[in-house]
ROZA-306766 format. One line per field, with one value per residue (C-alpha): residue in one letter; chain; x, y, z. Coordinates in steps of 0.2 Angstrom, whole numbers. Layout:
BEGIN
r	[A;...]
c	[A;...]
c1	[X;...]
c2	[Y;...]
c3	[Z;...]
This chain:
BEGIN
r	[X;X;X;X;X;X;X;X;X;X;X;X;X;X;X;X;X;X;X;X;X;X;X;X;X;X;X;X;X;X;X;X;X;X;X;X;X;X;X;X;X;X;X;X;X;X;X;X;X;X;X;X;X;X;X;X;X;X;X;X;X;X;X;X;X;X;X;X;X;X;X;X;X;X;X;X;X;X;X;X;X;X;X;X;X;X;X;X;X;X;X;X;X;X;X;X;X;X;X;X;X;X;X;X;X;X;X;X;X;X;X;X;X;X;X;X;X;X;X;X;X;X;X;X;X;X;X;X;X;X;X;X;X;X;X;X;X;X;X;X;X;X;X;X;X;X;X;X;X;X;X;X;X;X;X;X;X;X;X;X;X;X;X;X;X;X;X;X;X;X;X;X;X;X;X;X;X;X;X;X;X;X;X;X;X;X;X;X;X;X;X;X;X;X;X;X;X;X;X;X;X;X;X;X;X;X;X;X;X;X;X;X;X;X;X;X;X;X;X;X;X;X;X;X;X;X;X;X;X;X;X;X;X;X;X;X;X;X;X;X;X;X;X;X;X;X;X;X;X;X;X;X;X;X;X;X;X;X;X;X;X;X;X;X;X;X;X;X;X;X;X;X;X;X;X;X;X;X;X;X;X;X;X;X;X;X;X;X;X;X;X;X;X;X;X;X;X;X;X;X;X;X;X;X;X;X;X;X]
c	[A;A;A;A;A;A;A;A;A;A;A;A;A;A;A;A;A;A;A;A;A;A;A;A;A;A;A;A;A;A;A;A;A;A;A;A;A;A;A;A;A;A;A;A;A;A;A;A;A;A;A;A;A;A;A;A;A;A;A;A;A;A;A;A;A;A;A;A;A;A;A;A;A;A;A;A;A;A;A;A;A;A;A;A;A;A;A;A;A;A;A;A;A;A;A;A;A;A;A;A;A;A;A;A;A;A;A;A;A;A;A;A;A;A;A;A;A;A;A;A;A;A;A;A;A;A;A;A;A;A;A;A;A;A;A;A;A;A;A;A;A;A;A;A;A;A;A;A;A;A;A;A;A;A;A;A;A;A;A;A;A;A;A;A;A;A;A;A;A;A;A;A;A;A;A;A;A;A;A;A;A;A;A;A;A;A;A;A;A;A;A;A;A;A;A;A;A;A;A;A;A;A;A;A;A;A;A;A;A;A;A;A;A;A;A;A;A;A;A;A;A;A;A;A;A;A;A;A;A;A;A;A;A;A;A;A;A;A;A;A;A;A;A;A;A;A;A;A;A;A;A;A;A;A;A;A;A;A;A;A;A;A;A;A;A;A;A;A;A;A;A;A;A;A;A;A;A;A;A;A;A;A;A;A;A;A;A;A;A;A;A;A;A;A;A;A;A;A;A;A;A;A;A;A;A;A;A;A]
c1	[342;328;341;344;328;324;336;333;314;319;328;315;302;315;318;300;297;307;299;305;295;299;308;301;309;313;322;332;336;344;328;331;319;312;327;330;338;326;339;336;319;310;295;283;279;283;270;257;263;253;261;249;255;248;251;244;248;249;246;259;255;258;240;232;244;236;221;217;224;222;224;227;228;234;235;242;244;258;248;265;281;279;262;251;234;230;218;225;217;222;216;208;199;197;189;190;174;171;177;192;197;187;168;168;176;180;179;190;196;208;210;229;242;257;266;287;297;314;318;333;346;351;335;318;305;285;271;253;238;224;205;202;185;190;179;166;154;148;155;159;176;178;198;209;230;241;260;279;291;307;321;338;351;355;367;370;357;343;332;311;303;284;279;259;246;227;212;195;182;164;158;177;170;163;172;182;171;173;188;203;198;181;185;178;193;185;198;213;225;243;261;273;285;293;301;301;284;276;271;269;257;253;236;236;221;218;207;193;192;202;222;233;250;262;281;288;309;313;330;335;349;352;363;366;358;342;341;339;335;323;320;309;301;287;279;260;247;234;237;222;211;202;205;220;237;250;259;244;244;256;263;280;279;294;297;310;308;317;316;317;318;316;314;312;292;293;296;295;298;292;292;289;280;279;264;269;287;293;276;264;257;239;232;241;232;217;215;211;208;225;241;252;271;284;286;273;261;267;264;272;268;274;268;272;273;268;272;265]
c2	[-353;-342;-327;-331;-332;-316;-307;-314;-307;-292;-291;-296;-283;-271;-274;-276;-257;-249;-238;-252;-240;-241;-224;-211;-203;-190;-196;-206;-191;-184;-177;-164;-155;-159;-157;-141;-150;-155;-169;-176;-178;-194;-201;-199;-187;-190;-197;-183;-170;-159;-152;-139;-134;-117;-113;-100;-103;-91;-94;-85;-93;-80;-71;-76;-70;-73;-80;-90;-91;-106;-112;-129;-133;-149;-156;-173;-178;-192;-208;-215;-210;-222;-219;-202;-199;-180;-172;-164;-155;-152;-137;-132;-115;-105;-90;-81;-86;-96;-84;-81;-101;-105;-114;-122;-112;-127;-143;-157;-167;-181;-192;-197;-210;-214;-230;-228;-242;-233;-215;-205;-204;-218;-228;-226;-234;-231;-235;-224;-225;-210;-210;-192;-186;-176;-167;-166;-154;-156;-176;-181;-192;-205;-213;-223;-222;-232;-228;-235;-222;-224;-210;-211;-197;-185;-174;-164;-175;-185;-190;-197;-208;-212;-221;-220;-230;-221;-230;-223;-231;-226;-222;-230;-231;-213;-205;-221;-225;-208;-198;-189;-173;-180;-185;-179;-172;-184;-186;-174;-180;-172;-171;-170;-158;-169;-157;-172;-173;-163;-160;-145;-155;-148;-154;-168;-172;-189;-193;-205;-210;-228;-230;-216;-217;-205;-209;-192;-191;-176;-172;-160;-152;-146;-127;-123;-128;-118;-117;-130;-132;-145;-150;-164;-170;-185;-195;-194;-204;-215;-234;-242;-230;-237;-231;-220;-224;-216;-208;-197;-190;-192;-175;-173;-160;-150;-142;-130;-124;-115;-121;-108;-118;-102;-112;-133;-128;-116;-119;-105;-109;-107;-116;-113;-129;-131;-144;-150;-146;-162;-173;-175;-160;-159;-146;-152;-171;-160;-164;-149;-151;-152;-141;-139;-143;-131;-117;-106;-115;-110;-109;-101;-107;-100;-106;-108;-125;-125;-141;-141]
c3	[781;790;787;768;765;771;762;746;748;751;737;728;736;730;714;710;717;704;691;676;661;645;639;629;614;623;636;622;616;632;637;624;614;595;585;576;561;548;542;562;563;565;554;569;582;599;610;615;604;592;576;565;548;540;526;511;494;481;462;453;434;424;420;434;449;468;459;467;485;496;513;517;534;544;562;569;586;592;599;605;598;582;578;574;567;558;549;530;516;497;493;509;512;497;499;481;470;456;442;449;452;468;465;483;498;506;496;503;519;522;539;539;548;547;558;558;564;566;574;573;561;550;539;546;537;539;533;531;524;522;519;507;504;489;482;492;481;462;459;477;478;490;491;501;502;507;504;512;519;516;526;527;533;547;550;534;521;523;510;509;498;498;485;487;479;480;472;474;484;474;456;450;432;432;414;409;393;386;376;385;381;389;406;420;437;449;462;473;481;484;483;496;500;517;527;543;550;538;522;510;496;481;475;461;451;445;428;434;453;451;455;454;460;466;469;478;484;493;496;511;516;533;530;549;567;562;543;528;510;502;482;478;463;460;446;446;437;433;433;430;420;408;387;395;397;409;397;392;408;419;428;435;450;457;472;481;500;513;533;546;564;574;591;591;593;578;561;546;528;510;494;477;463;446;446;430;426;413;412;396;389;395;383;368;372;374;392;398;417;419;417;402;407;410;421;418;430;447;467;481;498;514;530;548;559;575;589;606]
């Protein structure tokens, strides 16, 4: 009995002295690296990577070609591998001044998260939330996001939608008692372009600072091991604006990129808006902050993406 008891504590010593740890997303990937494949990627970084997104964008409206320029920056940092936190902007740094398009050279900021509960191919879903000082110069916007992500695909398709509530958070009736042609751009936010863990966001400017939503599907298609294309399109507007229905304002972004995954650290690509391409008509309901619809209001962006 001595014996047996012996042997079953050492069985127990051992088996307590094994490394029982919970995985990471790396190992569960066959310790290989961050996927190529756009179509592959997961919602989230892994824990303790860094992704940066640079980017410059390029007005090419007809008239008014490269003025302005903008650069709008971001960086998140994987807190596990279902969670990470980053800083984003909307328009960024703009460094032309205010005659050609520019009055602040750097006018916004947005502290960003986003929770996924699924990783790999297959449907992840996410949620995220965002706290945007935008503008901060001139009529200073305070605003909150929230949004669910939605991602199915891998392999050769995937597709993303985020359907995103914003509401501001300070001088919510600034502008609402006034005429459409009176009202004031309070509040930025943007559209996404998702290319995985990244964004290419095209600023949207909501009339008044209460709710605006945005419902943006991107669509991506994975070419080869190291190339894919993207086309995404969302419906933006205000849903709680005061003497001003949605349909007077409502905008209808489009969006086409091109991914270059040089290495699993590096990504190059471009794509080129229309900011308006099929929503309401802004200068013919006199709103004139806004753009008309069609395809003379364009941007091209090309930027890098860089994950340590």
């Amino acid at each position: 009995m001595l014996r047996r008891s012996l042997f079953r504590t050492a069985i127990a010593i051992a088996l307590a002295s094994l490394p029982f740890t919970t995985p990471s997303a790396q190992e569960l990937r066959g310790s290989g690296p961050w996927p190529t494949a756009v179509t592959e990627r997961p919602l989230t970084l892994d824990e303790g990577m860094v992704e940066l997104w640079l980017p410059v964008n390029m007005n090419l409206t007809d008239g008014r070609e490269l003025e302005p320029y903008n650069l709008n920056p971001s960086i998140y940092f994987g807190l596990t591998d279902s969670w990470m936190i980053g800083v984003r902007h909307f328009v960024g740094i703009c460094p032309a001044d205010e005659a050609d398009g520019c009055p602040e050279a750097y006018d916004d900021v947005s502290l960003d998260t986003v929770f996924a509960f699924g990783r790999g191919t297959g449907l992840n879903l996410g949620v995220g939330g965002a706290i945007n000082y935008a503008p901060i110069h001139d009529d200073p916007a305070w605003s909150a996001e929230v949004r669910l992500i939605a991602r199915a695909g891998g392999g050769a398709l995937a597709i993303t939608a985020a359907p995103t509530l914003n509401f501001g958070l300070n001088d919510r009736d600034a502008g609402t008692d006034l005429l459409p042609d009176e009202i004031p751009a309070t509040k930025w936010t943007g559209t996404p372009l998702n290319l995985g863990t990244y964004n290419v966001l095209t600023p949207a400017v909501s009339p008044g600072n209460r709710e605006y939503l945005l419902i943006p599907v991107t669509l991506q298609l994975q070419l080869g091991d190291c190339i894919a294309v993207a086309a995404g399109a969302s419906l933006n507007g205000p849903i709680n604006a005061e003497d001003l229905d949605f349909s007077d304002v409502y905008t209808i972004p489009v969006s086409v990129g091109l991914v270059l995954a040089l290495f699993p650290s590096v990504d190059l690509g471009a794509a080129l808006t229309f900011p308006n391409l099929a929503g309401a008509d802004f200068e013919e309901e006199g709103v004139g902050f806004q753009l008309a619809n069609g395809t003379d209001e364009r941007q091209l962006s090309v930027f890098a993406t860089l994950r340590l």
